[in-house]
PyMOL CGO cylinders between C-alpha atoms (Angstrom):
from pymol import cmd
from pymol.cgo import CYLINDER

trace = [
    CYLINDER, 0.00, 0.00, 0.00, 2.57, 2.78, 1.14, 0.3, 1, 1, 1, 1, 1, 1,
    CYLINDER, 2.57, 2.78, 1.14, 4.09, 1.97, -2.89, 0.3, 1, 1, 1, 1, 1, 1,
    CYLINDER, 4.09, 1.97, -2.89, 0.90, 3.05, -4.25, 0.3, 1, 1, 1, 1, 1, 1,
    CYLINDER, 0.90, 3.05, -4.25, 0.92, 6.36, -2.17, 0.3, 1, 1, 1, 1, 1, 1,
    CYLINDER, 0.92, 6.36, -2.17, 4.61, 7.13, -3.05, 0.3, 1, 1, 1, 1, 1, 1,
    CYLINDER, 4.61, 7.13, -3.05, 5.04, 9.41, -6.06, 0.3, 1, 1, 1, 1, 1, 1,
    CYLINDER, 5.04, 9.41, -6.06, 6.76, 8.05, -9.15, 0.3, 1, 1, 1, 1, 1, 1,
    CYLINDER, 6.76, 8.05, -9.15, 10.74, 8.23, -9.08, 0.3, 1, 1, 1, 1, 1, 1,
    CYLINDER, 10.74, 8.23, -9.08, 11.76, 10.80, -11.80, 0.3, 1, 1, 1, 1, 1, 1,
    CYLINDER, 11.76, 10.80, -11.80, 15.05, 9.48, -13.24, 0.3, 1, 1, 1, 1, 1, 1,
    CYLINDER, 15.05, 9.48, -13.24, 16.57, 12.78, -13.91, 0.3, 1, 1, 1, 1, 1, 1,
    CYLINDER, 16.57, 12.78, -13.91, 16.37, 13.69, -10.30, 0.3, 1, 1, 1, 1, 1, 1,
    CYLINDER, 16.37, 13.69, -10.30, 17.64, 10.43, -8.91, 0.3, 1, 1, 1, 1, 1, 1,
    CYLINDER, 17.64, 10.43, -8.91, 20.57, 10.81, -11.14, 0.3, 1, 1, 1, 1, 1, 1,
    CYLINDER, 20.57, 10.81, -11.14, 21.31, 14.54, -10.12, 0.3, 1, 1, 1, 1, 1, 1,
    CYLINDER, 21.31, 14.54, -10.12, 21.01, 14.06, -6.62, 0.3, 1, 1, 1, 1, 1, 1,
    CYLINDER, 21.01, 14.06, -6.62, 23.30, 11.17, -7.04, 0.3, 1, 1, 1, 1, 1, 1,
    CYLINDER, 23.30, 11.17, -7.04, 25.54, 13.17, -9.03, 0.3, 1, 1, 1, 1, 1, 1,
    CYLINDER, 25.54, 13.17, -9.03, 25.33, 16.11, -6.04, 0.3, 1, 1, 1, 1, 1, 1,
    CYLINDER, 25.33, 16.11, -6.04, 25.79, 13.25, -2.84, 0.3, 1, 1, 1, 1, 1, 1,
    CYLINDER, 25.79, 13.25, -2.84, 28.79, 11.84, -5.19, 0.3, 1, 1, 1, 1, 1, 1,
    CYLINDER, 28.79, 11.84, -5.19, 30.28, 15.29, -5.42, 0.3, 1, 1, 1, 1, 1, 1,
    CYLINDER, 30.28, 15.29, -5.42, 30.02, 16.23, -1.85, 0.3, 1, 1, 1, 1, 1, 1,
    CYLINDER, 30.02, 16.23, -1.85, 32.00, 12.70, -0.89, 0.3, 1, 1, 1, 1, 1, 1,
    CYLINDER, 32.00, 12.70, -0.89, 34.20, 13.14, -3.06, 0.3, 1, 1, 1, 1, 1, 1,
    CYLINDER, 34.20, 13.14, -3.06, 34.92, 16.88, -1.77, 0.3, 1, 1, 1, 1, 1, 1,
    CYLINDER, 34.92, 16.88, -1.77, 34.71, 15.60, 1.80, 0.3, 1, 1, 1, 1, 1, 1,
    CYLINDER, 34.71, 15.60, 1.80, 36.95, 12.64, 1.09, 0.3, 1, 1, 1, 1, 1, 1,
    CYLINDER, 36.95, 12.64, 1.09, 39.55, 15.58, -0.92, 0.3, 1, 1, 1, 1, 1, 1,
    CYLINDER, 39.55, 15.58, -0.92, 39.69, 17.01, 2.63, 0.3, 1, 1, 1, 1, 1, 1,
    CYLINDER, 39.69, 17.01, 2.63, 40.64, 13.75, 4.38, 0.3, 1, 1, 1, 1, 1, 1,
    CYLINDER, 40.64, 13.75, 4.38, 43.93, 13.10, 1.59, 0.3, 1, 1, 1, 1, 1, 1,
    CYLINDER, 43.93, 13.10, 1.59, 44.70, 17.06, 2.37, 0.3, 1, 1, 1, 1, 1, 1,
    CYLINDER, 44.70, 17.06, 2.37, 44.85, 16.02, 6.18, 0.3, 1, 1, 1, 1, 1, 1,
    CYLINDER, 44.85, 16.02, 6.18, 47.16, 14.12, 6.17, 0.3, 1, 1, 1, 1, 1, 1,
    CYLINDER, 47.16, 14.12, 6.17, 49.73, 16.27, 4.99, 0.3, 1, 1, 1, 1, 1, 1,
    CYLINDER, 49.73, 16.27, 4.99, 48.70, 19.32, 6.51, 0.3, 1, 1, 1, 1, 1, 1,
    CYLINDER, 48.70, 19.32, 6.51, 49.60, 17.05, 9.81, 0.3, 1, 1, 1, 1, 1, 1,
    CYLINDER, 49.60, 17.05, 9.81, 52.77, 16.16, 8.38, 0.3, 1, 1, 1, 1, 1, 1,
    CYLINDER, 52.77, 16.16, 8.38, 54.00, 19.86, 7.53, 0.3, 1, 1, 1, 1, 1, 1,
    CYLINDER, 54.00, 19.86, 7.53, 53.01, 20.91, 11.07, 0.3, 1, 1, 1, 1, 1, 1,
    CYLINDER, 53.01, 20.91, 11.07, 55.06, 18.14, 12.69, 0.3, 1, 1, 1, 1, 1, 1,
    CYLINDER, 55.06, 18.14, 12.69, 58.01, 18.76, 10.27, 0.3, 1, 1, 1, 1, 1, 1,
    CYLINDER, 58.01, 18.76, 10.27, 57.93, 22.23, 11.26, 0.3, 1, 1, 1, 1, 1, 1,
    CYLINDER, 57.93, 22.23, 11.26, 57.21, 21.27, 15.09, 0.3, 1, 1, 1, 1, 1, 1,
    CYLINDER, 57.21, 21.27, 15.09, 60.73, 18.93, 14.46, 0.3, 1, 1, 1, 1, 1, 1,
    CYLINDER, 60.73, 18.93, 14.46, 62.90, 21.95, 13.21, 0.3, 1, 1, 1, 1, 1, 1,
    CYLINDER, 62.90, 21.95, 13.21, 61.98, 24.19, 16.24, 0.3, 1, 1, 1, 1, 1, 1,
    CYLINDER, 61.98, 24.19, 16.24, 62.80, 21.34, 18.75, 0.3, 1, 1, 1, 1, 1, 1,
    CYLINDER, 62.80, 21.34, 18.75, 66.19, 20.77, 16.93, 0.3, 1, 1, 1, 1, 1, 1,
    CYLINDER, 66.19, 20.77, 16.93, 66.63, 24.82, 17.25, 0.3, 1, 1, 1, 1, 1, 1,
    CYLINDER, 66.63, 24.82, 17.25, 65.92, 24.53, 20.63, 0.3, 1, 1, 1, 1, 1, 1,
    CYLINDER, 65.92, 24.53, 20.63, 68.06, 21.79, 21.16, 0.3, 1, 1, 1, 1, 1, 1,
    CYLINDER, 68.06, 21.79, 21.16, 71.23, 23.14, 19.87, 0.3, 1, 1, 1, 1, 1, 1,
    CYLINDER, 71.23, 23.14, 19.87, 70.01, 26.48, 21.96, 0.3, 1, 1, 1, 1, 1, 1,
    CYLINDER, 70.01, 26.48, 21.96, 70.34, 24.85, 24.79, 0.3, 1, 1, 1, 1, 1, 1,
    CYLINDER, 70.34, 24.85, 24.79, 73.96, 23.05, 24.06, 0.3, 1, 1, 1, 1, 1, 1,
    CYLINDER, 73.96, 23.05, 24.06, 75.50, 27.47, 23.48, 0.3, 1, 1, 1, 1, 1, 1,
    CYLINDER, 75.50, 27.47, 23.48, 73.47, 27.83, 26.13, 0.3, 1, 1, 1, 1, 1, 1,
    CYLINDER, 73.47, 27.83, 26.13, 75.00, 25.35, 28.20, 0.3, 1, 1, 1, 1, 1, 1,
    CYLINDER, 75.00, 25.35, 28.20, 78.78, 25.95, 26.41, 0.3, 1, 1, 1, 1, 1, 1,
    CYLINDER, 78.78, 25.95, 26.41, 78.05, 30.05, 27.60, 0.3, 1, 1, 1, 1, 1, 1,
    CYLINDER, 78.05, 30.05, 27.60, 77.18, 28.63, 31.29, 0.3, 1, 1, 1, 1, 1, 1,
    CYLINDER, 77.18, 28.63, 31.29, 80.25, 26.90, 31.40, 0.3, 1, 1, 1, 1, 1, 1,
    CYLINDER, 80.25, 26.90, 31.40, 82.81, 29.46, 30.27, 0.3, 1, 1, 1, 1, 1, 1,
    CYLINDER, 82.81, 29.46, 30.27, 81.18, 32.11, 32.23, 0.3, 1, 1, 1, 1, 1, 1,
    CYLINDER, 81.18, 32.11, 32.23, 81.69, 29.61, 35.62, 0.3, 1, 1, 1, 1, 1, 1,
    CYLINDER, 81.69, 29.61, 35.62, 85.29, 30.94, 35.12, 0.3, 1, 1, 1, 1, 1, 1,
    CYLINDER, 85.29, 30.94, 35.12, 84.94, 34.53, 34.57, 0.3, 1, 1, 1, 1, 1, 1,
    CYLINDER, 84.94, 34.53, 34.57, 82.79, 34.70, 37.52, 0.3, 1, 1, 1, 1, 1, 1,
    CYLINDER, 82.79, 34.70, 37.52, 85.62, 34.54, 40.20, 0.3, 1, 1, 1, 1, 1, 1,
    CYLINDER, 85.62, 34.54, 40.20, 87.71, 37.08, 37.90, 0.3, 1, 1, 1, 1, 1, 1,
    CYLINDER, 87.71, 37.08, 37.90, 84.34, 39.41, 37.92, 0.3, 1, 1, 1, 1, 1, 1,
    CYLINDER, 84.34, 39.41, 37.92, 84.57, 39.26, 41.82, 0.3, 1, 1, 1, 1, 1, 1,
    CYLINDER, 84.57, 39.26, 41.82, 87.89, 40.94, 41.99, 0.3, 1, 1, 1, 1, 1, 1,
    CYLINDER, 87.89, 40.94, 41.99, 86.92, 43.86, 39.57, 0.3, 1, 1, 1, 1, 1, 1,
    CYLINDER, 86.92, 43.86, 39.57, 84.18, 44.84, 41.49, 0.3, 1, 1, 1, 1, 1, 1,
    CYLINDER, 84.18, 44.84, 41.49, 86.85, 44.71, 44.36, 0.3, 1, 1, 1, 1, 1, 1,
    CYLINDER, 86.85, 44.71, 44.36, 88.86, 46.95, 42.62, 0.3, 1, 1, 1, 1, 1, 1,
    CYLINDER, 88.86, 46.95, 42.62, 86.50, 49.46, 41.47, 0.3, 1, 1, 1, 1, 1, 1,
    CYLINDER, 86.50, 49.46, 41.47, 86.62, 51.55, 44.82, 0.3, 1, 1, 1, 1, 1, 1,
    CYLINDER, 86.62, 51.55, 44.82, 90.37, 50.81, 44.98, 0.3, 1, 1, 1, 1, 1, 1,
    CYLINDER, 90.37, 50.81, 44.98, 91.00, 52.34, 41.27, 0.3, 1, 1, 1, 1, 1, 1,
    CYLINDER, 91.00, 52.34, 41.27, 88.27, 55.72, 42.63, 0.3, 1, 1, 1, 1, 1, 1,
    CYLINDER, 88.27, 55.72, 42.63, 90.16, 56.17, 45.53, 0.3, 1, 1, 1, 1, 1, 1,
    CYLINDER, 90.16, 56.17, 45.53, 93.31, 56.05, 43.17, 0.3, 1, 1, 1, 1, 1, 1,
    CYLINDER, 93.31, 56.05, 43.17, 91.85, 58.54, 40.91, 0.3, 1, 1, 1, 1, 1, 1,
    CYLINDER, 91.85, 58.54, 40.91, 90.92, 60.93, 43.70, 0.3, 1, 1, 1, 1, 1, 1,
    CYLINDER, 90.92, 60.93, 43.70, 94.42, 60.56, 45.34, 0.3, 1, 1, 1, 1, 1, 1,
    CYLINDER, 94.42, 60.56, 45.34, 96.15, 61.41, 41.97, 0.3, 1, 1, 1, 1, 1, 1,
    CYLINDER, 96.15, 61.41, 41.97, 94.02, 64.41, 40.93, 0.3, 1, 1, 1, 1, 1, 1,
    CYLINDER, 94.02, 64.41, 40.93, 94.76, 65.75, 44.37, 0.3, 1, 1, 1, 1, 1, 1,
    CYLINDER, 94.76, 65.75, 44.37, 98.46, 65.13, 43.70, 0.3, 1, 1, 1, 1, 1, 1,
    CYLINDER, 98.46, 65.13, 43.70, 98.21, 67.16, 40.23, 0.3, 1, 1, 1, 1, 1, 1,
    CYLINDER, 98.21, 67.16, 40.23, 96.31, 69.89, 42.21, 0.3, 1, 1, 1, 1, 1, 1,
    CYLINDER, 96.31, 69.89, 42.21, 99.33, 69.81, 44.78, 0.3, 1, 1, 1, 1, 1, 1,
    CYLINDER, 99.33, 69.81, 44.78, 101.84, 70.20, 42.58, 0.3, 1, 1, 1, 1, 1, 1,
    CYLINDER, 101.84, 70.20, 42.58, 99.84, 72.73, 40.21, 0.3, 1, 1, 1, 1, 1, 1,
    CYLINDER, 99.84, 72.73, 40.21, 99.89, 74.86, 43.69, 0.3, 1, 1, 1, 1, 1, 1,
    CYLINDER, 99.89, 74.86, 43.69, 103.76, 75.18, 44.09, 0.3, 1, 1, 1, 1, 1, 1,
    CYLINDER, 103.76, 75.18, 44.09, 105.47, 78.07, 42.87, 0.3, 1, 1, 1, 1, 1, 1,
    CYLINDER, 105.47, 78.07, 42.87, 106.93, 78.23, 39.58, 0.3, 1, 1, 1, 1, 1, 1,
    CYLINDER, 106.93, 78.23, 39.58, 105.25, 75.04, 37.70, 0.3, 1, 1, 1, 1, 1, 1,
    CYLINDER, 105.25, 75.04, 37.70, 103.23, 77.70, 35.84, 0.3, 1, 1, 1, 1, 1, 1,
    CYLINDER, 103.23, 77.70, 35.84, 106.18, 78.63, 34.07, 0.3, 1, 1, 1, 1, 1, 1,
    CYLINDER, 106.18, 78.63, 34.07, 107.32, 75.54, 33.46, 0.3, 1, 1, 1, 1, 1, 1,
    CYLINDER, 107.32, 75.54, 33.46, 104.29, 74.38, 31.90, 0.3, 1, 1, 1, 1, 1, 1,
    CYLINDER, 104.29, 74.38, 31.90, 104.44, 77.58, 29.87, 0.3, 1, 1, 1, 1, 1, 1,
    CYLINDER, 104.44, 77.58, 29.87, 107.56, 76.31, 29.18, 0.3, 1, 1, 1, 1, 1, 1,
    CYLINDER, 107.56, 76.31, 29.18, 106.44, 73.28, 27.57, 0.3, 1, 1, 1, 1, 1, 1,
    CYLINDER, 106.44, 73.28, 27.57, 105.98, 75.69, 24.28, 0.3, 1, 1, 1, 1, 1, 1,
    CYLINDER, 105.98, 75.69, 24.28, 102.71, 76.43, 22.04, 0.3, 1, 1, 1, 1, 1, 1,
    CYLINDER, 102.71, 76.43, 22.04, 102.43, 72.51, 21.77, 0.3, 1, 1, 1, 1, 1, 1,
    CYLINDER, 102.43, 72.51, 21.77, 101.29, 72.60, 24.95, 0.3, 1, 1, 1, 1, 1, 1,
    CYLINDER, 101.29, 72.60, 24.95, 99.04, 74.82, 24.77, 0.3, 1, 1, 1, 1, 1, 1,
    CYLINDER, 99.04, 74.82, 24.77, 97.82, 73.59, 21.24, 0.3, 1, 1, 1, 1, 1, 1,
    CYLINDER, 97.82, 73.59, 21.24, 97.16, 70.46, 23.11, 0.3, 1, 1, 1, 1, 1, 1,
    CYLINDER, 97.16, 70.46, 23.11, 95.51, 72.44, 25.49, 0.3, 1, 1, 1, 1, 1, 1,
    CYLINDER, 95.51, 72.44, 25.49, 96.64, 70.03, 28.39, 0.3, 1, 1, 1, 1, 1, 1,
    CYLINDER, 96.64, 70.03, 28.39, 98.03, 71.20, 31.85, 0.3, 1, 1, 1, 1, 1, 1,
    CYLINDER, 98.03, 71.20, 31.85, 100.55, 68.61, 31.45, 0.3, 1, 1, 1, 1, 1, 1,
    CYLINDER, 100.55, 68.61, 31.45, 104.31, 69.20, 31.30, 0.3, 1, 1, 1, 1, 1, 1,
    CYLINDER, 104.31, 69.20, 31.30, 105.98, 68.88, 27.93, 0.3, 1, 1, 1, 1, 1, 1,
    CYLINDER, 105.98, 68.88, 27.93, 108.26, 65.91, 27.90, 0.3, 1, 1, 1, 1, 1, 1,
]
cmd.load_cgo(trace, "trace")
């Protein structure tokens, strides 16, 4: 009974629709193969950063150890820093000294237009 209530099958639109349901597999099936490889590229690319990494982390290691060394080295600068201040001031104080004693005006006049060229309150040697 339900056969007799169904409405005849037009060929033409079984075909079509079969045509359209084949075509949307097949599209469907296109994105499946793509997949695949999409996958692969990301994994490739995923392999060259750990690599980069990797060999990051040897330097990075190599750096650690040959700054181990220059650590103790560092120490002792900073040590000297005040020592090589206190130098400083001592010496300027020196050049002001001497500067202050009669007659080393006209020696460093002495030292010629060179010196004074040079514009330095340094002797002429």
């Amino acid at each position: 009974m339900l056969d007799a209530m169904a409405p005849p099958l037009d060929p033409d639109r079984v075909v079509s629709a079969t045509v359209a349901a084949s075509a949307e597999v097949a599209s469907v099936v296109a994105g499946f193969v793509r997949l695949p490889r999409k996958v692969l590229t990301m994994v490739e690319k995923a392999d060259a950063l750990l690599d980069r990494a990797d060999s990051l982390m040897v330097q990075a290691e190599r750096s650690l150890e040959h700054t181990e060394g220059l650590m103790p080295v560092l120490q002792q600068v900073d040590r000297l820093g005040p020592d090589v201040a206190e130098l400083l001031r001592v010496t300027d104080e020196v050049r002001r000294a001497v500067l202050g004693i009669p007659g080393v005006g006209m020696l460093w006049r002495r030292g010629g237009p060179a010196a004074e060229a040079a514009g330095t309150d340094q002797p002429a040697r």
